[in-house]
Backbone as CSV, one residue per row, in Angstrom:
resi,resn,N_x,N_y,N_z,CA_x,CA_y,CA_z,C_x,C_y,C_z
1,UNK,0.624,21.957,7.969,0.937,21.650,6.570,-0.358,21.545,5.792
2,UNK,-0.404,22.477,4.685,-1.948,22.449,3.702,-1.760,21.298,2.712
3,UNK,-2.346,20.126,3.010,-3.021,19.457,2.240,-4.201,18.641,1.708
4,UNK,-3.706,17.896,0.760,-5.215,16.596,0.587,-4.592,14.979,0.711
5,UNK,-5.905,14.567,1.285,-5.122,12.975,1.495,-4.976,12.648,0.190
6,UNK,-4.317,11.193,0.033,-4.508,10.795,-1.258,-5.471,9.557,-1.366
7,UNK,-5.335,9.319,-2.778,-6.315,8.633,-3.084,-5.384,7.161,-3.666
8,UNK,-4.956,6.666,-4.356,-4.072,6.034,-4.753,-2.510,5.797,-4.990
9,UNK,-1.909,5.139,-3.931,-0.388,5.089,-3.236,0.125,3.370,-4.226
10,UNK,1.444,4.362,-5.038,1.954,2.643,-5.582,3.424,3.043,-4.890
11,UNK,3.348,1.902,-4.478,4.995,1.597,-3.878,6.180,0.922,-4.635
12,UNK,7.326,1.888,-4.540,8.578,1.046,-6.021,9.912,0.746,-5.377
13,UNK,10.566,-0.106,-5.304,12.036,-0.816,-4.912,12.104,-1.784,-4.664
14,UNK,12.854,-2.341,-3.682,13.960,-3.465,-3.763,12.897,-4.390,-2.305
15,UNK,13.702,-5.136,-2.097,13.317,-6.222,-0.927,12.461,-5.661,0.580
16,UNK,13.525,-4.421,0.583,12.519,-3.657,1.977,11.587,-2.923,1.840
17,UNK,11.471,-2.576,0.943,9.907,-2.487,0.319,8.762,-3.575,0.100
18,UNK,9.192,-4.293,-0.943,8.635,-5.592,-0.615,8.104,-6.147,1.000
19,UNK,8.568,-5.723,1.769,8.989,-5.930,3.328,9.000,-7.441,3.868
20,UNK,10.578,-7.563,3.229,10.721,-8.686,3.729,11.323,-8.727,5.124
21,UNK,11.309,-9.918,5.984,11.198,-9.945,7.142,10.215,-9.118,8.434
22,UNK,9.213,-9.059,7.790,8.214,-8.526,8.717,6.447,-9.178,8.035
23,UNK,6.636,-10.411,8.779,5.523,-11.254,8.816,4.341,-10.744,9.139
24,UNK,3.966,-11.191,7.713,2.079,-10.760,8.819,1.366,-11.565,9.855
25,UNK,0.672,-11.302,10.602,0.309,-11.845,11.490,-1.210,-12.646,11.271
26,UNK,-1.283,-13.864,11.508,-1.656,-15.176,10.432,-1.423,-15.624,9.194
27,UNK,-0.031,-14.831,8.653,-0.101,-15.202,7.641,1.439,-14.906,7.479
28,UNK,1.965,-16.123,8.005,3.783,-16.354,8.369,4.203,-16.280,6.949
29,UNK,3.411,-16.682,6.108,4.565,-16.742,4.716,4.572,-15.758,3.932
30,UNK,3.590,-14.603,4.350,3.097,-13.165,3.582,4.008,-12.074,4.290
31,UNK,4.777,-11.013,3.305,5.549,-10.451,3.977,4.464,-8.724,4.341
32,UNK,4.450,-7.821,5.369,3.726,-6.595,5.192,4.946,-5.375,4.858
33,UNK,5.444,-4.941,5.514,6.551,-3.609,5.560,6.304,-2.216,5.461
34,UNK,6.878,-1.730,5.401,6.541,-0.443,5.502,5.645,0.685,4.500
35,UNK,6.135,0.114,3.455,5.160,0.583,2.552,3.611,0.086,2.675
36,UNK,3.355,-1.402,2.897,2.061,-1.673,3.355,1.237,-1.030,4.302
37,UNK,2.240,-0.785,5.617,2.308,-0.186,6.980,1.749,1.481,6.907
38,UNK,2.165,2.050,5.717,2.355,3.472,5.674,0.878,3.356,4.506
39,UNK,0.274,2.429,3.836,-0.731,2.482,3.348,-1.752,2.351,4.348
40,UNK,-1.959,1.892,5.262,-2.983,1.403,6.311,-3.146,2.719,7.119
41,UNK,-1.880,3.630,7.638,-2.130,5.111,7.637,-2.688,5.777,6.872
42,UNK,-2.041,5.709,5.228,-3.100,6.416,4.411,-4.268,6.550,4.409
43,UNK,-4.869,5.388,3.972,-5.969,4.683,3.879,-7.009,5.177,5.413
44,UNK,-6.608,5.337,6.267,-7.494,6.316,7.771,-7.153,7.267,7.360
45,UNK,-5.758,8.147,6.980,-6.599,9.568,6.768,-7.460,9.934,5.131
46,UNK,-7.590,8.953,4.273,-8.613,9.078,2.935,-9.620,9.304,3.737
47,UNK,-10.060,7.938,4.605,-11.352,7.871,5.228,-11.988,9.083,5.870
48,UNK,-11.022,9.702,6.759,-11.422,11.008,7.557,-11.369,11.812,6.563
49,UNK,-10.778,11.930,5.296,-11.277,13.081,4.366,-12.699,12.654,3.734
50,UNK,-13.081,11.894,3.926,-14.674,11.076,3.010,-14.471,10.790,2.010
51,UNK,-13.390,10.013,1.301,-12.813,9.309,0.235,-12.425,7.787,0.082
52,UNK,-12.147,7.311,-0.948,-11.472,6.159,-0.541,-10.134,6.071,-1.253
53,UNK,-9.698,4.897,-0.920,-7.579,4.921,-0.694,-7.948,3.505,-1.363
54,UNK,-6.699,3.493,-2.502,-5.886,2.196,-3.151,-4.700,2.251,-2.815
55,UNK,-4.404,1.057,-2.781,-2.812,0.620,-2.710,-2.256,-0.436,-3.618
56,UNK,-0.773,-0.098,-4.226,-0.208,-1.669,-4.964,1.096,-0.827,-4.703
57,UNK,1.659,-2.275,-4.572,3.028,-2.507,-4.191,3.967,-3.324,-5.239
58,UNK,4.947,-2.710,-5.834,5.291,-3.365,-7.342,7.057,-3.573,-6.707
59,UNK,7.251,-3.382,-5.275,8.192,-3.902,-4.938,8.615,-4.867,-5.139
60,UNK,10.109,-5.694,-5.872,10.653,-7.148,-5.429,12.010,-7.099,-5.094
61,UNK,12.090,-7.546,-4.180,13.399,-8.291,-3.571,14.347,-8.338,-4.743
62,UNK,15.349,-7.551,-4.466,16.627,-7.653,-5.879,16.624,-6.623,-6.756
63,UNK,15.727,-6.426,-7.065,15.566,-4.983,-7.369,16.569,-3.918,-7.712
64,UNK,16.529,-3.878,-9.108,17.715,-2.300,-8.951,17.516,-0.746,-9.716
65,UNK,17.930,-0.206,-9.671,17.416,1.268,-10.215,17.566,1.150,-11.515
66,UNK,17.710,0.265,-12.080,17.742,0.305,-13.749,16.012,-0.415,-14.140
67,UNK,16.034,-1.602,-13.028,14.898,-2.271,-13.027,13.721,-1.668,-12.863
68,UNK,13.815,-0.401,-11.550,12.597,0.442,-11.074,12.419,1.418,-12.092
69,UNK,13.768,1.876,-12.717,13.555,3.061,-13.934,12.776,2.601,-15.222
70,UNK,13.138,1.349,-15.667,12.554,0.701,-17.112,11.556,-0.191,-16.351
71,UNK,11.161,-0.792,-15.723,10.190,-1.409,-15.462,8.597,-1.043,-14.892
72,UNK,9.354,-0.849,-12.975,8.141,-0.308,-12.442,7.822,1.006,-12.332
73,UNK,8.903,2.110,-12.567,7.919,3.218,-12.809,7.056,3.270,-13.850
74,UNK,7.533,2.561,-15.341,6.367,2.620,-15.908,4.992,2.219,-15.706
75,UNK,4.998,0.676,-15.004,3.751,0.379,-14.585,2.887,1.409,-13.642
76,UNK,3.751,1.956,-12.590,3.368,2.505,-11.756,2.542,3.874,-12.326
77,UNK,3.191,4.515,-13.413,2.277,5.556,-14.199,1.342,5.166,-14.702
78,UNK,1.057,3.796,-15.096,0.267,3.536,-15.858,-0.914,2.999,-15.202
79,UNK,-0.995,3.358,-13.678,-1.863,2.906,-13.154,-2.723,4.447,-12.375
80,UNK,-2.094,5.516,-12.812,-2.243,6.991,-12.349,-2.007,6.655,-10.940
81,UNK,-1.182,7.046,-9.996,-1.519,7.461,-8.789,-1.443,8.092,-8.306
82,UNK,-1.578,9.311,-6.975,-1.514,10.354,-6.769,-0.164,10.446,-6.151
83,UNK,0.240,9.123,-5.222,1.707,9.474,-4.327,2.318,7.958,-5.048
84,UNK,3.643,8.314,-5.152,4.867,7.105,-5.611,5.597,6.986,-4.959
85,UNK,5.934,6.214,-3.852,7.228,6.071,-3.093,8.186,5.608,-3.723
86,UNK,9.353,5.990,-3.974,10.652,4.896,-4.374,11.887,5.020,-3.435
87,UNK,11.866,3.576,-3.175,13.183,3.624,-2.248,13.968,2.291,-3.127
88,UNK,15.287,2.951,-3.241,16.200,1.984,-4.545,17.439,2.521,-4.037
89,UNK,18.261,1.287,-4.633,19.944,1.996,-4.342,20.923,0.877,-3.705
90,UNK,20.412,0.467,-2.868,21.187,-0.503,-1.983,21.793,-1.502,-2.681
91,UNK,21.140,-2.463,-3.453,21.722,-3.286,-4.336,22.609,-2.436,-5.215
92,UNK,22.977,-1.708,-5.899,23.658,-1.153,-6.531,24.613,-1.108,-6.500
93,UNK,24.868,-0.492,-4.592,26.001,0.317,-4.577,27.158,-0.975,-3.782
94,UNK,26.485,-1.975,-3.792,27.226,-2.912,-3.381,27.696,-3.668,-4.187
95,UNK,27.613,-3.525,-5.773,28.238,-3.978,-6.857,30.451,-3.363,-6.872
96,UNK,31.091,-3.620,-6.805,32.523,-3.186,-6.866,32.680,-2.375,-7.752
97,UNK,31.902,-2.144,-8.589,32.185,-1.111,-9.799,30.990,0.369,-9.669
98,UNK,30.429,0.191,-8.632,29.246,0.939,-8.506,29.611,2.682,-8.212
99,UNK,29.147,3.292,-9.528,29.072,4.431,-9.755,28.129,5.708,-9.000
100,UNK,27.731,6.248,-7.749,26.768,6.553,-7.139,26.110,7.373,-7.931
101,UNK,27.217,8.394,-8.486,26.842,9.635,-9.283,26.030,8.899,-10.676
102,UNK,26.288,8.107,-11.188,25.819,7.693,-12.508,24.541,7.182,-12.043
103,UNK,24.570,6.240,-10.959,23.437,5.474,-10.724,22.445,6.524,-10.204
104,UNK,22.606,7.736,-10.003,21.678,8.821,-9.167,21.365,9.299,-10.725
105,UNK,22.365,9.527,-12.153,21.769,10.579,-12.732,20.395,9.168,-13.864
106,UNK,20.896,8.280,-13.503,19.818,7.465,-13.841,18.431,7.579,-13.341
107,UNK,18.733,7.665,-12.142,17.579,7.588,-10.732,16.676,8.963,-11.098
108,UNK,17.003,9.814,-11.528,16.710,11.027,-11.991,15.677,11.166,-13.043
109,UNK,16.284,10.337,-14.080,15.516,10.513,-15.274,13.954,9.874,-14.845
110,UNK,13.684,8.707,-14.063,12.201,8.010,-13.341,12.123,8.830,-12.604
111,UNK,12.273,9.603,-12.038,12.077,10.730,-11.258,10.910,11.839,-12.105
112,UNK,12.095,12.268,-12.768,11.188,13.410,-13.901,9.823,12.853,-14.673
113,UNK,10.421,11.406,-14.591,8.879,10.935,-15.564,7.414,10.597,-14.494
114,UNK,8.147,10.431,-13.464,6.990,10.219,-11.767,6.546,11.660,-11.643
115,UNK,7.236,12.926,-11.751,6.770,13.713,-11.399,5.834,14.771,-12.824
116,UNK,6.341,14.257,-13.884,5.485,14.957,-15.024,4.184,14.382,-15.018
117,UNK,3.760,13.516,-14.556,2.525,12.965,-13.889,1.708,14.032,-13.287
118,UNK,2.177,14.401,-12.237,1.554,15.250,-11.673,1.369,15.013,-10.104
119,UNK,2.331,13.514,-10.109,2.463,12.674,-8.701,3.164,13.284,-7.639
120,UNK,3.174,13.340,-6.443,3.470,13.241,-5.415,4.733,12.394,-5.390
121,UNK,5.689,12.675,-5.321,6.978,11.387,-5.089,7.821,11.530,-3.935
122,UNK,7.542,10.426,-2.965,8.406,10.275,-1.770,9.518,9.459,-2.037
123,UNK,10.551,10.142,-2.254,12.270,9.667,-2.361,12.840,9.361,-1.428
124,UNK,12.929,8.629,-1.290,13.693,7.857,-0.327,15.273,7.441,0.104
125,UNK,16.532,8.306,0.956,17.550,8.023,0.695,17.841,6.603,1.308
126,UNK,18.955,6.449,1.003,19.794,4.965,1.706,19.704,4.870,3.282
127,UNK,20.215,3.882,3.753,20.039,3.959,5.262,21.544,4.136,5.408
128,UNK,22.092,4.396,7.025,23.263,4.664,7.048,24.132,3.286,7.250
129,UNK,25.057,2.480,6.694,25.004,1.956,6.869,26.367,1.010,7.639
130,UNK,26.822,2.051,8.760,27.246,1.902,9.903,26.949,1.051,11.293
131,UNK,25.582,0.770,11.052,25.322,-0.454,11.983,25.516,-1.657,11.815
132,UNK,26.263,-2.259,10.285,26.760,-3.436,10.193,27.920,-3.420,9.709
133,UNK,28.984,-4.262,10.310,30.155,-4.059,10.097,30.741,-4.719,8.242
134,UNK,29.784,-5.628,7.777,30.359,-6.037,6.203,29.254,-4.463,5.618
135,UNK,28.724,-3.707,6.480,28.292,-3.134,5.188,29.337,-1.629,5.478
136,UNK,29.821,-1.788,6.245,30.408,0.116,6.570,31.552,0.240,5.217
137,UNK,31.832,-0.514,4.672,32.619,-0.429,3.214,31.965,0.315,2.597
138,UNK,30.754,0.390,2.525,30.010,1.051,1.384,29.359,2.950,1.597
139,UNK,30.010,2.577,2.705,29.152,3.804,3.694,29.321,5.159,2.720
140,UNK,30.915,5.321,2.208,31.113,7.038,1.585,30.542,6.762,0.266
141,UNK,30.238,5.820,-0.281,29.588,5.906,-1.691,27.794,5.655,-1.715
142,UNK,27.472,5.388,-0.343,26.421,5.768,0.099,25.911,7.070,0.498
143,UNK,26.701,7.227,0.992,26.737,9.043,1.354,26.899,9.701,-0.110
144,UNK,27.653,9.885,-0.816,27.631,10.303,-2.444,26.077,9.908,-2.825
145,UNK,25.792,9.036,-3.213,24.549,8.690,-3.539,22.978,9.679,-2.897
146,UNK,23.299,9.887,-1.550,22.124,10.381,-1.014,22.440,11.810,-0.954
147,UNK,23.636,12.304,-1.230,23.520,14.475,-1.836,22.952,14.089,-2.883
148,UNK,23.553,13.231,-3.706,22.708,13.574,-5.270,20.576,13.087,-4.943
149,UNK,20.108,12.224,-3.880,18.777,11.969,-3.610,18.693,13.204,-3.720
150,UNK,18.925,14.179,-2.304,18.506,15.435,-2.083,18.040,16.597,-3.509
151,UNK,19.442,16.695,-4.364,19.456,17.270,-5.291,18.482,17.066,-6.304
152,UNK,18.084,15.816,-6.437,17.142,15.514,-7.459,15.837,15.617,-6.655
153,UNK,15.624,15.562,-5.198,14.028,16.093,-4.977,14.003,17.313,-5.093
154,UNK,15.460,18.288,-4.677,15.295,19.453,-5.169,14.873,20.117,-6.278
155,UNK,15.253,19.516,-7.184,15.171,19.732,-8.383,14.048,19.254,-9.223
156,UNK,13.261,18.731,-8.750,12.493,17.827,-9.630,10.443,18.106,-8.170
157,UNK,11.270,19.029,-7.311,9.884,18.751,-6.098,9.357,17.801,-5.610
158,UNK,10.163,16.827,-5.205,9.461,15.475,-4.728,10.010,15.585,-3.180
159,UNK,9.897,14.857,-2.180,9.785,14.780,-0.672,10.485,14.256,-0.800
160,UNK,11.620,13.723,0.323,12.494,13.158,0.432,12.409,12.351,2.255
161,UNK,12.401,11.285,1.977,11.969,10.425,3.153,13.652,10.419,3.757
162,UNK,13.870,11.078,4.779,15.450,10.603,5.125,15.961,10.026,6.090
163,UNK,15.966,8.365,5.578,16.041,7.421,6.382,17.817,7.439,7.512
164,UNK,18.581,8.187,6.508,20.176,7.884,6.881,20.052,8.930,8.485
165,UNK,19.192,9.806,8.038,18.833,10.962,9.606,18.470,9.965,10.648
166,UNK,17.678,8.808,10.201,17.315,8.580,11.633,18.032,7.472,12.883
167,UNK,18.592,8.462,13.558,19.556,7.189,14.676,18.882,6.056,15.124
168,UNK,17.702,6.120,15.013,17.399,4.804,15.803,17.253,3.397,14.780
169,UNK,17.521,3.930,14.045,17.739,2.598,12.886,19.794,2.135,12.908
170,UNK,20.220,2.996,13.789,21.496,1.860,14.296,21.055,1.365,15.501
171,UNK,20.121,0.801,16.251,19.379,0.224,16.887,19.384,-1.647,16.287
172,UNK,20.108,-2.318,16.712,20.232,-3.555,16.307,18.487,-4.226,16.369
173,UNK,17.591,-3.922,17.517,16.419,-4.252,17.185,15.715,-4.236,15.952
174,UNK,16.104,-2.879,15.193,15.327,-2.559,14.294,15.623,-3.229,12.850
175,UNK,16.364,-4.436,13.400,16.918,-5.304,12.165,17.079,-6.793,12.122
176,UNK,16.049,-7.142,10.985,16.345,-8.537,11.170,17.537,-9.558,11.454
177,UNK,17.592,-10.508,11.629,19.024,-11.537,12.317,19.989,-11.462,11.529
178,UNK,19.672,-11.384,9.673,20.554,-11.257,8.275,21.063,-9.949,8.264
179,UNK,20.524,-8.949,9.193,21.391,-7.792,9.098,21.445,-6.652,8.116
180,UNK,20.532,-7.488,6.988,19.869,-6.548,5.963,18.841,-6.226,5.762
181,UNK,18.053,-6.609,5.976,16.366,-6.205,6.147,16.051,-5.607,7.768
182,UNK,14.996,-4.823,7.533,14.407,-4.484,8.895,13.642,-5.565,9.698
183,UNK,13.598,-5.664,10.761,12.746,-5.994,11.833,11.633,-5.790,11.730
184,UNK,10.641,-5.738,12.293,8.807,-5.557,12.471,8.974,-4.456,12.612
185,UNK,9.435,-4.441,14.100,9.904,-3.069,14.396,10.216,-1.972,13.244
186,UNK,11.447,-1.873,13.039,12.064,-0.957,11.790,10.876,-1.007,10.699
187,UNK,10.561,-1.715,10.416,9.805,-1.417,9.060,8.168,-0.366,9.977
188,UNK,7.456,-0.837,11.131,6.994,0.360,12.093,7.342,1.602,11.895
189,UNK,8.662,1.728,12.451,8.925,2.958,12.547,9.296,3.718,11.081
190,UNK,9.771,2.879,10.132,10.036,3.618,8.982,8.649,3.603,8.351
191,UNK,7.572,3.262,8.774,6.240,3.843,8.146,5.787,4.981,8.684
192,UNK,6.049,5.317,10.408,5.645,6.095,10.850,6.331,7.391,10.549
193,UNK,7.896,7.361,10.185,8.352,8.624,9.519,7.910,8.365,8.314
194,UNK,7.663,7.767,7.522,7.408,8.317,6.221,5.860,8.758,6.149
195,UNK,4.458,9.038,6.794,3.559,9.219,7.211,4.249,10.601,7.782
196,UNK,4.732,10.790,8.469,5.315,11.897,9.714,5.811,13.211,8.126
197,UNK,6.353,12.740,7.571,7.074,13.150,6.281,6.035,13.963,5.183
198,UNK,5.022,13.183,4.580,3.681,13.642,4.201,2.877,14.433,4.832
199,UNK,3.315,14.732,6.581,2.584,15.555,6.880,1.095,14.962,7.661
200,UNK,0.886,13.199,7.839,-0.707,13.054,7.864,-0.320,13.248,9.532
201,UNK,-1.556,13.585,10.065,-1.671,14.324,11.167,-1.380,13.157,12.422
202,UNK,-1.871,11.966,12.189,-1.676,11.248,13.310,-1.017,10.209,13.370
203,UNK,0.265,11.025,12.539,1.831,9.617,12.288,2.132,9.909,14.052
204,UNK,2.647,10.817,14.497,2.922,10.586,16.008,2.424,9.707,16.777
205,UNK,1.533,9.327,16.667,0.633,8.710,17.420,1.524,7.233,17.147
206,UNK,1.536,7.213,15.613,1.715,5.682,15.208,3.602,5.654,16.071
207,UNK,4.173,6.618,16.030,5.529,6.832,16.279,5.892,6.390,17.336
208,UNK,4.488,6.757,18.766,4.792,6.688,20.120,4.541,5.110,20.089
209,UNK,3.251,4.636,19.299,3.033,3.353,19.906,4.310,2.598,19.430
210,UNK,5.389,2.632,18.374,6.463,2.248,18.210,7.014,2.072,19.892
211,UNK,7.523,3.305,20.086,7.977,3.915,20.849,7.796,2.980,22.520
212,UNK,6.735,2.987,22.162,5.927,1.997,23.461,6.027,0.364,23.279
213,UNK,5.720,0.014,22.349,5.815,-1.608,21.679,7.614,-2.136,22.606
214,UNK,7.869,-2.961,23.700,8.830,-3.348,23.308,9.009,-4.301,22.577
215,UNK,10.337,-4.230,22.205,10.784,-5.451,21.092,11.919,-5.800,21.123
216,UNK,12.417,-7.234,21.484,13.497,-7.577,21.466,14.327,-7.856,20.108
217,UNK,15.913,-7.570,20.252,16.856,-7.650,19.300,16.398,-9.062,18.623
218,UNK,16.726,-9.006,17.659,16.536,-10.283,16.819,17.798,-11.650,17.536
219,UNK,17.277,-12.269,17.612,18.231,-13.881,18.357,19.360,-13.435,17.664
220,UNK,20.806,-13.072,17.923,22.305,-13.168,17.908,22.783,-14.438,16.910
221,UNK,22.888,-14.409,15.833,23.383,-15.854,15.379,25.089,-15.610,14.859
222,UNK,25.807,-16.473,15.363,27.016,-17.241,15.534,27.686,-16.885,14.366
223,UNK,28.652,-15.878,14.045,29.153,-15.563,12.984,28.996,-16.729,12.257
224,UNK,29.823,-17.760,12.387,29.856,-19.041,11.524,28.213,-19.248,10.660
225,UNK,27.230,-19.122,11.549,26.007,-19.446,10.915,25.410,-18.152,10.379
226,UNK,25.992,-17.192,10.203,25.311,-15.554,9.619,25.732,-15.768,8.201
227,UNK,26.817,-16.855,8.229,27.890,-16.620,7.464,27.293,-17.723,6.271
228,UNK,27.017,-18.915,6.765,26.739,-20.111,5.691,24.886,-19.766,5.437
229,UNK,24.146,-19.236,6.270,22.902,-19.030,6.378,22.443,-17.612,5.192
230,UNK,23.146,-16.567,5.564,22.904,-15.407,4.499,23.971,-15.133,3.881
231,UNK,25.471,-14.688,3.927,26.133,-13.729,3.713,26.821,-15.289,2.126
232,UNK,27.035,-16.131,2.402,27.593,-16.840,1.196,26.729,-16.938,0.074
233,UNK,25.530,-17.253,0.488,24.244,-17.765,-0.539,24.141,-16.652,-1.570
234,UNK,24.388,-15.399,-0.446,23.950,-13.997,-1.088,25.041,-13.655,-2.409
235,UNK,26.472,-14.233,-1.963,27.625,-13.751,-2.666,27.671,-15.096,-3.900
236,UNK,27.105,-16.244,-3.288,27.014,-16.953,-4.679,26.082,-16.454,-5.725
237,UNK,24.702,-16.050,-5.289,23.871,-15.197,-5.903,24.654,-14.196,-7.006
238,UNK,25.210,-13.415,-6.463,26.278,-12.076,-6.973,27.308,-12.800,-8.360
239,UNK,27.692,-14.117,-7.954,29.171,-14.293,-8.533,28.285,-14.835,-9.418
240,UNK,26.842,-15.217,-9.707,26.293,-16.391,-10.953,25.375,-15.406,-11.715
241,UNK,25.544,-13.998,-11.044,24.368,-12.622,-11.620,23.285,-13.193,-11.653
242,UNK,22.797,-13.637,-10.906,21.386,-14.017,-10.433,21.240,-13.432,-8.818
243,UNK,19.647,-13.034,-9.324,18.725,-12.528,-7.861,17.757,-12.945,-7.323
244,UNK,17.664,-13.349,-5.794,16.804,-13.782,-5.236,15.103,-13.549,-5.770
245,UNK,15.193,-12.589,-6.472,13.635,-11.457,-6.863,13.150,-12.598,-8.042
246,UNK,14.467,-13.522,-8.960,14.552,-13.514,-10.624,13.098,-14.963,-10.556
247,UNK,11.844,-13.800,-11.358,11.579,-14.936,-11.944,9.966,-14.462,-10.853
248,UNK,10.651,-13.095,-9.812,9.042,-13.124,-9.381,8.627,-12.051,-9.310
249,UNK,6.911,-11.709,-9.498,6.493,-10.496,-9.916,6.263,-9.617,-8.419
250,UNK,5.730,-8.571,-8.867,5.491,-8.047,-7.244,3.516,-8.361,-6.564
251,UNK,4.404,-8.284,-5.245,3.056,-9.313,-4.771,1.661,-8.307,-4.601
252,UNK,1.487,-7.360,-5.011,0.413,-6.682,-4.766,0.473,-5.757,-6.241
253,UNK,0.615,-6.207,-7.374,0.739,-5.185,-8.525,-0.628,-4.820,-9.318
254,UNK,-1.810,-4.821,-8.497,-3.259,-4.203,-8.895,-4.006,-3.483,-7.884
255,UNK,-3.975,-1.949,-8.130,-4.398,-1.415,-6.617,-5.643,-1.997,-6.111
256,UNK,-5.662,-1.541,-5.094,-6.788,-2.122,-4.130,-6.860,-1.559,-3.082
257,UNK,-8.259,-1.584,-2.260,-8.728,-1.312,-1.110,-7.168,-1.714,-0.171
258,UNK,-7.226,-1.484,0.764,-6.110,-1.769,2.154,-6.968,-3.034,2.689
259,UNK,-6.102,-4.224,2.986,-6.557,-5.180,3.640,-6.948,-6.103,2.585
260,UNK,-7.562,-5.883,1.256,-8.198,-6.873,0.522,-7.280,-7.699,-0.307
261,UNK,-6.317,-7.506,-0.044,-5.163,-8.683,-0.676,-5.285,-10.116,0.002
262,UNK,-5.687,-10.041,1.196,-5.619,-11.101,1.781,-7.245,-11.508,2.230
C-alpha cells in the first residue's frame, strides 16, 4: 500500500472512543482506548518516516452524531489534521424512535466537511451487536445504519474501519463486565485493526501480541447486579434526557506529542 505516515491524528465519538473501561496503567482513573492505542502506533511509524506525530482526542462518553456533526468535527477541522477517525452511532440507534437512514444522511454531511479538508477519514461502522442479549433488539437497524457507513465512504473516499466484520469481538473477553464498552483487550485489538486498515506496516505485529496476551473474561456479574449496577442507572439517564458525558469536555482536546498528556 503507497503511502505517507501522518502527522496529526484527532479522534471523534462516543464513550469507546473516549476508551472507557480500559485503564491506564498507573493511572486507574485515566481512561487509554483505542484511539489512544492506535496513536502510539502512529506516532512509531511518523518516527520511522523522520517526522513527528500529534494526537487529540475530542471523544466523550454520550456522545451523538448530531453532537460529533455540530460540535467536534468542527473543532477537529479547526485544528487541521491529516487523519480523523469517527466512530458514532451507538447511542442513537438505541433511542425507540431511531431513524438509521436519517441519522446516516446526517452522518454524511460531517463527513463531506472532514473530507473537503483534504483529511484522511477513518469511518468507523457499528459493532455487531449480537454478543449481548439486551442489545440484539437493535441489531437490523444497526445493520441499516452500517450499508449506509459503507455508502458514504464510498462516496465521499474515506476508509472504513469494519468493526461488525470482526468475529472476535463476540468474544465475551473483549468486553467489559457492563457489556457495553470494550475490555483492554478489545480496545487492543480494535487499535490493531484500525492501524491494519491504514495500511501501517507493523499493525500485525501489534495483532499477534493481542493474539498472544492472555486475558481473562471480565468477572460474570449476577444478572440482579448488571441490572441495579449499569443497565437501570443507564435507563434512568435516558428517561431524564441526560448523559453520563453532560457537563464534560474531552480529555485530550489540544494535540500533542503521544505520551505527554500525562
Amino acid at each position: 500500500m503507497s503511502r505517507d505516515a501522518f502527522n496529526r491524528y484527532v479522534a471523534l465519538g462516543d464513550s469507546i472512543t473516549e476508551g472507557l473501561c480500559d485503564g491506564a496503567p498507573g493511572h486507574p482513573s485515566d481512561w487509554v482506548g483505542w484511539a489512544d492505542r492506535l496513536a502510539a502506533i502512529l506516532d512509531g511509524d511518523a518516527h520511522l518516516a523522520g517526522h513527528g506525530f500529534e494526537f487529540a482526542n475530542l471523544a466523550v462518553r454520550g456522545r451523538r452524531i448530531g453532537d460529533v456533526v455540530a460540535d467536534q468535527i468542527p473543532r477537529a477541522m479547526s485544528l487541521q489534521p491529516d487523519l480523523v477517525s469517527v466512530m458514532v452511532g451507538g447511542n442513537d440507534l438505541m433511542s425507540p424512535a431511531a431513524d438509521p437512514d436519517a441519522l446516516a444522511e446526517r452522518l454524511d454531511t460531517g463527513i463531506r466537511s472532514l473530507r473537503a479538508t483534504g483529511a484522511t477519514v477513518l469511518l468507523a461502522n457499528l459493532f455487531d451487536p449480537q454478543f449481548a442479549f439486551f442489545l440484539k433488539p437493535f441489531r437490523g437497524r444497526a445493520a441499516v445504519f452500517n450499508a449506509n457507513v459503507w455508502s458514504i465512504a464510498r462516496d465521499t473516499e474515506s476508509i472504513v474501519l469494519d468493526v461488525w466484520g470482526v468475529r472476535e469481538f463476540q468474544d465475551g473477553a473483549m468486553w467489559a463486565s457492563d457489556r457495553v464498552h470494550l475490555s483492554s483487550r478489545g480496545h487492543r485489538l480494535l487499535a490493531a485493526r484500525a492501524a491494519h486498515t491504514l495500511g501501517v506496516p507493523y499493525a500485525e505485529i501489534a495483532a499477534r501480541s493481542i493474539a498472544e496476551t492472555p486475558a481473562p473474561p471480565p468477572k460474570p456479574l449476577p444478572l440482579r447486579t448488571w441490572l441495579r449496577v449499569y443497565a437501570i442507572p443507564w435507563a434512568g439517564r435516558r428517561l431524564r434526557h441526560i448523559s453520563a458525558g453532560d457537563g464534560l469536555d474531552a480529555k485530550q482536546p489540544v494535540p500533542c506529542r503521544v505520551g505527554a498528556q500525562h
